[in-house]
KOLNUPA-790572 format. One record per residue: x, y, z of N, C-alpha, C in turn; residue number from 1. Coordinates in nm, 4 decimals. Layout:
! residues N
[pt [X Y Z] [X Y Z] [X Y Z] NUM] ...
END
This chain:
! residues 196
[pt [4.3831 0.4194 -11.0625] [4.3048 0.3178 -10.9959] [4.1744 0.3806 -10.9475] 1] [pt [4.0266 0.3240 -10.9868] [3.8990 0.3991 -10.9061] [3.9383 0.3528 -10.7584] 2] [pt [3.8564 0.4257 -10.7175] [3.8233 0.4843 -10.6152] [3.7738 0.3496 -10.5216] 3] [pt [3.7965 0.3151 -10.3785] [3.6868 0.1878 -10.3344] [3.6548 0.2441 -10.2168] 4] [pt [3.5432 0.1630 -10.1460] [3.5095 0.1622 -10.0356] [3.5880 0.1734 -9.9392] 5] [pt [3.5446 0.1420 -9.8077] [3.6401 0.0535 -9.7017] [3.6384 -0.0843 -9.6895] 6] [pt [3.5802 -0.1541 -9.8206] [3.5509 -0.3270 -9.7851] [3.6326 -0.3635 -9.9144] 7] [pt [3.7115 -0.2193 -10.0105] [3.7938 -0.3069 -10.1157] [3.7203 -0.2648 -10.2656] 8] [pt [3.5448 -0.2583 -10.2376] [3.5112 -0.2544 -10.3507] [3.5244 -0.0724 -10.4265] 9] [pt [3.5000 -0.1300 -10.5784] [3.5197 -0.0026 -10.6666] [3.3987 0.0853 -10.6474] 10] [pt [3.4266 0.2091 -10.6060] [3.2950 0.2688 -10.5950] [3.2553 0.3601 -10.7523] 11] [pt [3.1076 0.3166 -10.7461] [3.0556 0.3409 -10.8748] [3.0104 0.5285 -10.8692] 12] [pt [2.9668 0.4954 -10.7799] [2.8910 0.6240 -10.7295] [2.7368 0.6821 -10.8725] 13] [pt [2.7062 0.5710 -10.9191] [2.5819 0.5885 -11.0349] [2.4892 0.6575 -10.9454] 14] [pt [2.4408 0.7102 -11.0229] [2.2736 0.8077 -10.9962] [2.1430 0.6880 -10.9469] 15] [pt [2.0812 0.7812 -10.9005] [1.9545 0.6758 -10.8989] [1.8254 0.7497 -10.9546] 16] [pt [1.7027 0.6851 -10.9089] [1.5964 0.7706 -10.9602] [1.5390 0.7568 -10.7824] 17] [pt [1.4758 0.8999 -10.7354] [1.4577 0.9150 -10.5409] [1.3139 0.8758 -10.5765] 18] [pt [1.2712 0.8863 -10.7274] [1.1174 0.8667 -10.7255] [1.0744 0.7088 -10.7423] 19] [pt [1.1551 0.6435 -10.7610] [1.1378 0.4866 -10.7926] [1.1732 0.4469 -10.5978] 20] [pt [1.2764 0.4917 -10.5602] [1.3352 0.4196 -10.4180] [1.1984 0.4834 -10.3196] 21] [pt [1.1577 0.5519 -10.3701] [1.0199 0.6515 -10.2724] [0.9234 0.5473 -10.2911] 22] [pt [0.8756 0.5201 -10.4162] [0.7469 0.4620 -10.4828] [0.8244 0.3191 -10.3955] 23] [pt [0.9217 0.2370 -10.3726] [0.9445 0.1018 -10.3134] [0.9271 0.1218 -10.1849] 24] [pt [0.9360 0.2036 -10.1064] [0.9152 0.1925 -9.9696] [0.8194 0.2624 -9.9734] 25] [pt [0.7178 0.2438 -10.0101] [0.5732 0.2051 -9.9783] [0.5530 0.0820 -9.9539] 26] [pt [0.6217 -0.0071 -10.0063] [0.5355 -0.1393 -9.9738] [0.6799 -0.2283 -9.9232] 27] [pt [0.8609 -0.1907 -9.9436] [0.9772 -0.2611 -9.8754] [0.9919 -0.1991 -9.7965] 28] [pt [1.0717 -0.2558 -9.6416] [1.1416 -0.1563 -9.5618] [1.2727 -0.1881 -9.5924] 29] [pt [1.3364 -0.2617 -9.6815] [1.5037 -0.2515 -9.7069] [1.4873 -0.2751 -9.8402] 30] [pt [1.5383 -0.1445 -9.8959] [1.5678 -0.1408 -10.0765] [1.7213 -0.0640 -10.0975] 31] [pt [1.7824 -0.2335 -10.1258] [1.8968 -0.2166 -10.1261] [1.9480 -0.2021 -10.2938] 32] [pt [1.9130 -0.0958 -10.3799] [1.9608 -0.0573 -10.4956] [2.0802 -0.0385 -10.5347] 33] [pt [2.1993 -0.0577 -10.4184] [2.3573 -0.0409 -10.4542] [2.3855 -0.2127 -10.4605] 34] [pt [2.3145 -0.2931 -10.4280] [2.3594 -0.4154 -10.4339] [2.4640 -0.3952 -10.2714] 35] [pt [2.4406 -0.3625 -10.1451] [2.5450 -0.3775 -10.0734] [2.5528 -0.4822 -9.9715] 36] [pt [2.4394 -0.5135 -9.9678] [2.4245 -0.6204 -9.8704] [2.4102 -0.7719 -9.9118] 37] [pt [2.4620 -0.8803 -9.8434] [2.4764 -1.0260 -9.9027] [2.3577 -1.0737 -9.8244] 38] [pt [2.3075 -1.1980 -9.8632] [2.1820 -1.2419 -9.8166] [2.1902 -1.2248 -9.6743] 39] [pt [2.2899 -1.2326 -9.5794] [2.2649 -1.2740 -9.4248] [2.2888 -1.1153 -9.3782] 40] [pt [2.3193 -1.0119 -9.4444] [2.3210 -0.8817 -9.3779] [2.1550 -0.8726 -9.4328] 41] [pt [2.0709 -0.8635 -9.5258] [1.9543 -0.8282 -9.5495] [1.9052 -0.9113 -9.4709] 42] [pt [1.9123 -1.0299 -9.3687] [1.8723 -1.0889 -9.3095] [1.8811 -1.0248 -9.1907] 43] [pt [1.9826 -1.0061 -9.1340] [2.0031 -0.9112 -8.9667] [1.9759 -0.7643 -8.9840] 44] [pt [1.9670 -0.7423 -9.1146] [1.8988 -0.5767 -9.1257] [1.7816 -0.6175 -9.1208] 45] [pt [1.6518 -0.7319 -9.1394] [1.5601 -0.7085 -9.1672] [1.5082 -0.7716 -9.0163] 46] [pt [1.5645 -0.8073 -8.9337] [1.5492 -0.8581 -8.8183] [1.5146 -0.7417 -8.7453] 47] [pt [1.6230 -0.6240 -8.7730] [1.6607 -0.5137 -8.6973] [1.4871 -0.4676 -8.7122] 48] [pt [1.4900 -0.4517 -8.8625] [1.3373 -0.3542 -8.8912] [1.2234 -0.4175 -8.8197] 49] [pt [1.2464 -0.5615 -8.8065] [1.1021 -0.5503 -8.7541] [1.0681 -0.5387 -8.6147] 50] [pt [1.2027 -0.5360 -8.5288] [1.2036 -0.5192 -8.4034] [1.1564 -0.3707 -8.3816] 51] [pt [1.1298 -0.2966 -8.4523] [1.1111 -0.1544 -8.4918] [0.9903 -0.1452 -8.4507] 52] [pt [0.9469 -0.2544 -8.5765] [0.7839 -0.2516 -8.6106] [0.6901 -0.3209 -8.4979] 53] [pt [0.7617 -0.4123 -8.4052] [0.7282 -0.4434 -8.3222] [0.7110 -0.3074 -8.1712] 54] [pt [0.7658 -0.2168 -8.1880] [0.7540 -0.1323 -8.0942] [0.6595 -0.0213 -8.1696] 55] [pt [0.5892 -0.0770 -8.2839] [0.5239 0.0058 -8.3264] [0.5779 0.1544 -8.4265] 56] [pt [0.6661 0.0981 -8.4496] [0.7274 0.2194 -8.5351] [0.7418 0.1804 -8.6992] 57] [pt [0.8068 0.2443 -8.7295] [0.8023 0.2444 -8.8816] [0.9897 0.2883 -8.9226] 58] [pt [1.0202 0.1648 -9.0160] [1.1764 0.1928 -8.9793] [1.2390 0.1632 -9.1559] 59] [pt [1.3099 0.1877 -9.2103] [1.3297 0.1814 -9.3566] [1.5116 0.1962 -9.3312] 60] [pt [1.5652 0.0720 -9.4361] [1.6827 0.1553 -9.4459] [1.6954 0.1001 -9.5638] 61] [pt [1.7274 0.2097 -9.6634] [1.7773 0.2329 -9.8194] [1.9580 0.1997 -9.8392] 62] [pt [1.9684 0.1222 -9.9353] [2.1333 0.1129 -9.9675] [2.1539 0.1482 -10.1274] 63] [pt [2.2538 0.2876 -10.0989] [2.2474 0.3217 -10.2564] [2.3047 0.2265 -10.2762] 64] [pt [2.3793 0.2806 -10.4131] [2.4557 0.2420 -10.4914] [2.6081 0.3039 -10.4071] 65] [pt [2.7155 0.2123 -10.4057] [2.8211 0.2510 -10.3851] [2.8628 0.3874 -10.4077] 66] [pt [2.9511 0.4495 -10.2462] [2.9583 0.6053 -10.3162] [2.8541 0.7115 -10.3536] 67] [pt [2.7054 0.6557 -10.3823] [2.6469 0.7658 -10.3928] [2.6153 0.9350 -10.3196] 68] [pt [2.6061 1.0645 -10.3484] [2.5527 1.1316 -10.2950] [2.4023 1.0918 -10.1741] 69] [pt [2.4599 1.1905 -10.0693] [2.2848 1.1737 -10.0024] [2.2205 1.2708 -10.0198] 70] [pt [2.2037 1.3270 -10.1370] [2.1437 1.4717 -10.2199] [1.9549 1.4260 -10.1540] 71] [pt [1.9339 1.3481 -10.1918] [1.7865 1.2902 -10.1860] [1.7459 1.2369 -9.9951] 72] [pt [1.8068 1.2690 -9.9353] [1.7812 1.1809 -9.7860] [1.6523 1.2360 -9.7593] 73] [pt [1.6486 1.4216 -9.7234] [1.5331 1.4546 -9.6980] [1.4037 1.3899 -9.7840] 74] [pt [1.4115 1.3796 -9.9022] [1.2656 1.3895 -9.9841] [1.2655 1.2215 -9.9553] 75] [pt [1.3330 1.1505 -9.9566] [1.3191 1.0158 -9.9064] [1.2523 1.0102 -9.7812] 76] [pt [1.2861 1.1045 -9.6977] [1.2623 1.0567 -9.5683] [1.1404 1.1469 -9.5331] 77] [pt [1.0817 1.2004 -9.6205] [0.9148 1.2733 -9.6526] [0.8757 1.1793 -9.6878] 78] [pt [0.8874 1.1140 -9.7615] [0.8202 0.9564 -9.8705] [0.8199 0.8975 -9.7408] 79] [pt [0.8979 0.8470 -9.7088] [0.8433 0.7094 -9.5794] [0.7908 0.7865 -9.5291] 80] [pt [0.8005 0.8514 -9.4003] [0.7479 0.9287 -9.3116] [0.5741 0.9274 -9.2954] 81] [pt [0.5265 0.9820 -9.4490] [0.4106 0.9970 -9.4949] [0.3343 1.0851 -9.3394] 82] [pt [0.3924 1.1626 -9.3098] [0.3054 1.2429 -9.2214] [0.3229 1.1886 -9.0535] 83] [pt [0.4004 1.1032 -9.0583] [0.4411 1.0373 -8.9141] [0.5716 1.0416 -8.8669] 84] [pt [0.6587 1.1513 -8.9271] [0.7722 1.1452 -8.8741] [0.8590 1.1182 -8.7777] 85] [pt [0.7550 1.1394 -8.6553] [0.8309 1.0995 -8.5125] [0.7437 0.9597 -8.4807] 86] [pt [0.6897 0.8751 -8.5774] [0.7356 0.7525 -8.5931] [0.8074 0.6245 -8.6575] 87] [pt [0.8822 0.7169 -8.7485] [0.9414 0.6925 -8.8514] [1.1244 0.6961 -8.8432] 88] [pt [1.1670 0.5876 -8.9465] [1.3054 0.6018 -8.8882] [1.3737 0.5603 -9.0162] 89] [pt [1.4254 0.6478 -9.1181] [1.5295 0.5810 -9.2499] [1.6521 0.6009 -9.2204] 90] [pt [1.7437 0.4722 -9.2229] [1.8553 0.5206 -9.2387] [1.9484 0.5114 -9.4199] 91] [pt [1.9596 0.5472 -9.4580] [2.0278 0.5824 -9.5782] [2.1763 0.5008 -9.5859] 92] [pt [2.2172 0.4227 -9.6356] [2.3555 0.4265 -9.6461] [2.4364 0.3870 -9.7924] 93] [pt [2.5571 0.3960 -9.8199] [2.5927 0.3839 -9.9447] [2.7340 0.3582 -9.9557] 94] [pt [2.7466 0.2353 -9.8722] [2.8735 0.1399 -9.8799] [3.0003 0.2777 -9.7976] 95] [pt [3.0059 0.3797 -9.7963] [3.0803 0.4745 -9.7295] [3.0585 0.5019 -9.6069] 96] [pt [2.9231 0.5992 -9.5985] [2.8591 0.6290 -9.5074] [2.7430 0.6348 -9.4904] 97] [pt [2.6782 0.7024 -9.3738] [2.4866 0.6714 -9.3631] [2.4364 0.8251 -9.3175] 98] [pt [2.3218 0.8295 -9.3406] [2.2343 0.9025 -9.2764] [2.1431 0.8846 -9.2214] 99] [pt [2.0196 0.9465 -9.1115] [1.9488 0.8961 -9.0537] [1.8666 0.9976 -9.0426] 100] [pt [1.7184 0.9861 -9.0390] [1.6344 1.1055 -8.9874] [1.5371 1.0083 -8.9300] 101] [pt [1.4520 1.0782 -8.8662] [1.3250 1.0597 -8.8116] [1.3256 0.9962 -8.6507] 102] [pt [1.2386 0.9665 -8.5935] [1.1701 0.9192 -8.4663] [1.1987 1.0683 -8.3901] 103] [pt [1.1569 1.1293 -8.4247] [1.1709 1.2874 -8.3763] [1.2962 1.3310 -8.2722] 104] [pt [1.4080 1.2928 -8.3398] [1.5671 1.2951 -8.3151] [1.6113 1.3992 -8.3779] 105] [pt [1.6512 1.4724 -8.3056] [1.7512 1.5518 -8.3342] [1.9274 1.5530 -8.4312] 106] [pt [1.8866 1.6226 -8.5634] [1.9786 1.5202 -8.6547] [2.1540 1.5345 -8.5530] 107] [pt [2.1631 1.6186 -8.4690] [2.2663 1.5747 -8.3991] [2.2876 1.4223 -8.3377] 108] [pt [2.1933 1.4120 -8.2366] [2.1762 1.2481 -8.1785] [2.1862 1.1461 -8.2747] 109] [pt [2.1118 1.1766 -8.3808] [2.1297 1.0625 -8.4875] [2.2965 1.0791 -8.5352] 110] [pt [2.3450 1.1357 -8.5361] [2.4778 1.1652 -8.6326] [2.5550 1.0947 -8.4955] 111] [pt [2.5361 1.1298 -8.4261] [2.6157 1.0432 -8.2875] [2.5801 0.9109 -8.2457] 112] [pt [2.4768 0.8740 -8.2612] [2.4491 0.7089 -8.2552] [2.5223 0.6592 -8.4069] 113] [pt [2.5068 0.7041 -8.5171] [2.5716 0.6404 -8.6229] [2.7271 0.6125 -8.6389] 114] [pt [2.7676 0.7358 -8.5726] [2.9317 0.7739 -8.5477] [2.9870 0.6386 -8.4471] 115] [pt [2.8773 0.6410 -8.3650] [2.8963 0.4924 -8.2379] [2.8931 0.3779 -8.3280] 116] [pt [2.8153 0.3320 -8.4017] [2.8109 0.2304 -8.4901] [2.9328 0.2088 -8.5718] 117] [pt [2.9714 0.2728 -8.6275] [3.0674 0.2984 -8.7942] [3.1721 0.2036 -8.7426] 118] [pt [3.2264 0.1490 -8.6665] [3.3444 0.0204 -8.6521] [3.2759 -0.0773 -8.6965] 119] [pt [3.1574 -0.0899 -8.6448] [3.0961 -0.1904 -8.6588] [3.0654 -0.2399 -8.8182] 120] [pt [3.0217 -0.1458 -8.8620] [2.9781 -0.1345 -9.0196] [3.1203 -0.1712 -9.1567] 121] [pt [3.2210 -0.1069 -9.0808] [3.3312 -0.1175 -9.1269] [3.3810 -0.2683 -9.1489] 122] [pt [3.3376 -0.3573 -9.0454] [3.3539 -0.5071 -9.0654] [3.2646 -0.5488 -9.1207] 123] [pt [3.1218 -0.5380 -9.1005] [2.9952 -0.6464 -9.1633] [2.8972 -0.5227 -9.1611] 124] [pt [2.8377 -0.5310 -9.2859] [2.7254 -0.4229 -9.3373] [2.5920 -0.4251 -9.2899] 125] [pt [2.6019 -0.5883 -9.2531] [2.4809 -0.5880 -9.2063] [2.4918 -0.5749 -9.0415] 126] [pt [2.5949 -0.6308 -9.0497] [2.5427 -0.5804 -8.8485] [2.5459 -0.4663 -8.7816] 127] [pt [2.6500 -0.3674 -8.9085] [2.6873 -0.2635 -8.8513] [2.5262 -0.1581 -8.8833] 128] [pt [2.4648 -0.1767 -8.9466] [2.3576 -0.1343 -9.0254] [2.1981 -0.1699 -8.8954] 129] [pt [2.1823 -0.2807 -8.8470] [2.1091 -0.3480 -8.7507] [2.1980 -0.2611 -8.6359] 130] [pt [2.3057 -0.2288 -8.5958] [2.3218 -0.1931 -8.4396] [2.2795 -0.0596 -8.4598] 131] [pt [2.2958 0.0231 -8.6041] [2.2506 0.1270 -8.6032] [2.1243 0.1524 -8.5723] 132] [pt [2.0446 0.0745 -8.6346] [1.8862 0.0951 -8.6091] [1.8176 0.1010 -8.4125] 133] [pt [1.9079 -0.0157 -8.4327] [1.8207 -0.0465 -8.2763] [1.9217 0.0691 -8.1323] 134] [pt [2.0533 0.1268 -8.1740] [2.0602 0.2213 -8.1123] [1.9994 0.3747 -8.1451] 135] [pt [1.9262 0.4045 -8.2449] [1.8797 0.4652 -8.2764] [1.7069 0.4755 -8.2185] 136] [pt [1.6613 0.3292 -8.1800] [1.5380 0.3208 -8.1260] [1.5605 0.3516 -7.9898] 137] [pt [1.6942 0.2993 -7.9520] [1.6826 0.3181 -7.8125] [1.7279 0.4613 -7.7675] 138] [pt [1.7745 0.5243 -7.8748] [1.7767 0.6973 -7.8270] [1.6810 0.7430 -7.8350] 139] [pt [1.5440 0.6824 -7.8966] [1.4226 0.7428 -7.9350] [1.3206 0.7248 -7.7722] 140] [pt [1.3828 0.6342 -7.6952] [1.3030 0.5542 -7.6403] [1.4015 0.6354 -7.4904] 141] [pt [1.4860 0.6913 -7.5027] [1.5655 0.7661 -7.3959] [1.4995 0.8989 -7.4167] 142] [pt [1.5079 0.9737 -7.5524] [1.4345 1.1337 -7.6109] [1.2819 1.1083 -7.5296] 143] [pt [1.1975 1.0023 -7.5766] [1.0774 0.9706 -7.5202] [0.9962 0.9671 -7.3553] 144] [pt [1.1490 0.8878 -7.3192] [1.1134 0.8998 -7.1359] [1.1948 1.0708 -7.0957] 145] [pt [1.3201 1.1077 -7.1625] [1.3135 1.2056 -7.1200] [1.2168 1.3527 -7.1069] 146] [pt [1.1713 1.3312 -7.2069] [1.0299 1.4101 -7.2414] [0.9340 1.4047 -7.1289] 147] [pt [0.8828 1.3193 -7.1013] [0.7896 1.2592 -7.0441] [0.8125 1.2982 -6.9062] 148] [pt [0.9360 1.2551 -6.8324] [0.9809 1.2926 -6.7231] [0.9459 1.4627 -6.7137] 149] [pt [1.0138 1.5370 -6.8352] [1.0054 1.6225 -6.8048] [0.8516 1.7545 -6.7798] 150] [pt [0.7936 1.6854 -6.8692] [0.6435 1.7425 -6.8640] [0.5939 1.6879 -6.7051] 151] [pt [0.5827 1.5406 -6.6693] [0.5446 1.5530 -6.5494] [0.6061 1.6439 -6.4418] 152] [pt [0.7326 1.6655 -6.4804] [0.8358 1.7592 -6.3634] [0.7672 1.8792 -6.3945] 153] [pt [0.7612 1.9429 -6.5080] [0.6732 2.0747 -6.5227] [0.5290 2.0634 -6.4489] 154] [pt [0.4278 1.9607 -6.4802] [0.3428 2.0204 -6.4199] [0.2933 1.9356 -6.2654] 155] [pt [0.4019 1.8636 -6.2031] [0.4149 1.8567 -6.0907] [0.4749 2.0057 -6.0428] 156] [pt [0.5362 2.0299 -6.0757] [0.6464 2.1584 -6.0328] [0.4838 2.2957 -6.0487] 157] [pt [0.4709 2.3240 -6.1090] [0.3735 2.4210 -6.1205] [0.1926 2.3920 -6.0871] 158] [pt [0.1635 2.2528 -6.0903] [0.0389 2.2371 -6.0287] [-0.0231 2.2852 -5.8950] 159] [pt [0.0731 2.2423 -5.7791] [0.1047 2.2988 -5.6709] [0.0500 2.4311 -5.6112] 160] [pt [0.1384 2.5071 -5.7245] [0.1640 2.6276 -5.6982] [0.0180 2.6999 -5.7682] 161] [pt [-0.0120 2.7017 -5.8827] [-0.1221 2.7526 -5.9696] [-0.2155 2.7308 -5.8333] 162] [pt [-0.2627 2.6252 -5.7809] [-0.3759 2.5721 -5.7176] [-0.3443 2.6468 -5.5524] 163] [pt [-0.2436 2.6434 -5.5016] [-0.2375 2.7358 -5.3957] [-0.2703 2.9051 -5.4542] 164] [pt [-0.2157 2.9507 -5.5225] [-0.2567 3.0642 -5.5658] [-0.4248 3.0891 -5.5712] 165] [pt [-0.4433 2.9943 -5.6714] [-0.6060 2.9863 -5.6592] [-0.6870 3.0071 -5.5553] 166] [pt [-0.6626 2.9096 -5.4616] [-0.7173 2.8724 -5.3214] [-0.6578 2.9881 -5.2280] 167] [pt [-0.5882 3.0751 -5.2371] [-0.5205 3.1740 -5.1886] [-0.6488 3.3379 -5.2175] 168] [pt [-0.6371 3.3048 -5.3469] [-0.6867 3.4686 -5.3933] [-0.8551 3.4386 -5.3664] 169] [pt [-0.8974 3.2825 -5.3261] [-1.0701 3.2560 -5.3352] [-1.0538 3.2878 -5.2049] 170] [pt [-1.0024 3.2787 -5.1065] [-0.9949 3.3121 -4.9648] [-1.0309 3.4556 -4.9583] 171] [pt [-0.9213 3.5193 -5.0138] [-0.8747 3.6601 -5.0024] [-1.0379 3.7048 -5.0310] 172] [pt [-1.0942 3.6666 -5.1356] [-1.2116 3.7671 -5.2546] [-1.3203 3.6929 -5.0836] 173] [pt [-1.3337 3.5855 -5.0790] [-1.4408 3.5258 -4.9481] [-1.4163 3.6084 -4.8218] 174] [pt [-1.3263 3.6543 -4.7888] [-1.2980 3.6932 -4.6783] [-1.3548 3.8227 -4.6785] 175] [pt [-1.3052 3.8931 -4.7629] [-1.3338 4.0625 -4.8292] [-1.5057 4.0391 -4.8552] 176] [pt [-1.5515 3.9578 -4.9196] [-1.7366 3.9260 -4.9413] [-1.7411 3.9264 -4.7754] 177] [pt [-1.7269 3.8284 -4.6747] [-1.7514 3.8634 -4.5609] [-1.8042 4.0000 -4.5122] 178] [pt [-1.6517 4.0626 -4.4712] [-1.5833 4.1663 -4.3764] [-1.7195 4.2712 -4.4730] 179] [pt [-1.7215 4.2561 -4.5599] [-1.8302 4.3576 -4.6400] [-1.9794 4.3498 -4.5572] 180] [pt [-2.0027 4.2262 -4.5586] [-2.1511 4.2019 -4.5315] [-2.1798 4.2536 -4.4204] 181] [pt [-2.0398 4.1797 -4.3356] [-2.0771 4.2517 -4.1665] [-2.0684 4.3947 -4.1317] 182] [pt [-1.9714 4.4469 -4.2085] [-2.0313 4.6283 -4.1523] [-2.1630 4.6839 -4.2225] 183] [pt [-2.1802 4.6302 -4.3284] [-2.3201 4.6356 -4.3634] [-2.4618 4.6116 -4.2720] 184] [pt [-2.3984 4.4641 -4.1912] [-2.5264 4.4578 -4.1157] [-2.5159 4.5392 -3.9527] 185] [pt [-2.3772 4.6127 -3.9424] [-2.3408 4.6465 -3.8365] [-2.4064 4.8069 -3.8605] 186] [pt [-2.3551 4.8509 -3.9501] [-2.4203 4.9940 -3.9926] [-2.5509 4.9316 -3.9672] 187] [pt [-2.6069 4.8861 -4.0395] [-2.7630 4.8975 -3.9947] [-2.8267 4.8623 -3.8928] 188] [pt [-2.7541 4.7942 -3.7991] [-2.8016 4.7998 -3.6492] [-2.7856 4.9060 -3.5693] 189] [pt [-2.7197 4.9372 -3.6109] [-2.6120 5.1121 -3.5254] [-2.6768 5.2052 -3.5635] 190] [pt [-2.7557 5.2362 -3.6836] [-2.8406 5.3361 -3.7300] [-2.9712 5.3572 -3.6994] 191] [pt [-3.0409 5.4474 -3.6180] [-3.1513 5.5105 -3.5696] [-3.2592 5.4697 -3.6647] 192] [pt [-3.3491 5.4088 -3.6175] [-3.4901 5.4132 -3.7298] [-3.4970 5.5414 -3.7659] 193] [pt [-3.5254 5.5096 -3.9463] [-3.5751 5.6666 -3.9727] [-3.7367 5.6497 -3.9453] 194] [pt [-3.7808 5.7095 -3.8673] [-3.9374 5.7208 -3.8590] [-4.0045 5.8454 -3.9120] 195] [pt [-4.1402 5.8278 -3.9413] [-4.2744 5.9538 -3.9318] [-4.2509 6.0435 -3.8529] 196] 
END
């Protein structure tokens, strides 16, 4: 008996060409080449994408062919990307499982938001496929404020300090210019005219 999915079907696991699915997402954000999705999952997947695009991002998700290898994810996910990676977001999937890169995620986080999804996917392709995306934005959007937080904590935390230092050592160098001038003008009051 071949081999099936988890939805029953026979998995084919056919080849593709990464240079044809590259050359389509240039101009699709869902190129579903395994045939996996029925009109109303390409419908709530494409809902998902543009809620993406609405936050200004750039979001793609590819459906092999049943079973396929994800031999090609990286060079796919160079093709979308096009030089914007950490605004960019493909997820890959192929009736089994998915992959995910981009919005400058750590492929751990991504492998753990998808892992959170996979019940979901397991019943309906398309919804499980849409919760992926948009928990995936919203880890981008947690990575993002955490960042953020943290640079202000850095240079709240060290502004402070740099600028007391500063204002510390301009004292020190002013004080020392002083204390200089005055025994200078003290010696020369204290010292005898040299005369004829």
């Amino acid at each position: 008996m071949a081999p099936t999915d988890v939805d029953g079907h026979a998995a084919t696991a056919r080849r593709f060409d990464p240079g044809d699915v590259a050359g389509r997402l240039e101009t699709e954000t869902l190129v579903d080449i395994g045939d996996l999705l029925d009109a109303r999952g390409r419908a709530v997947v494409l809902t998902a994408l543009e809620r993406a695009r609405a936050r200004r991002l750039r979001a793609y998700v590819v459906c092999l062919p049943l079973g396929a290898p994800f031999d090609d994810v990286d060079a796919l996910f160079a093709a979308a990307a096009a030089g914007r990676p950490a605004e960019t977001l493909l997820v890959v999937f192929n009736g089994r499982g998915w992959r995910g890169r981009g919005l400058g995620l750590p492929i751990a986080r991504i492998k753990r938001e998808l892992t959170e999804a996979t019940p979901v996917f397991r019943v309906d392709r398309g919804r499980g496929l849409a919760l992926a995306i948009d928990r995936l934005l919203a880890a981008r959007s947690t990575e993002v404020r955490d960042a953020t937080e943290n640079i202000g904590e850095d240079a709240g935390g060290t502004l402070p300090l740099v600028l007391g230092v500063s204002l510390g050592v301009a004292s020190l160098v002013g004080s020392m210019a002083w204390l200089m001038a005055r025994r200078r003008r003290r010696a020369r009051e204290e010292s005898p005219p040299q005369g004829s």
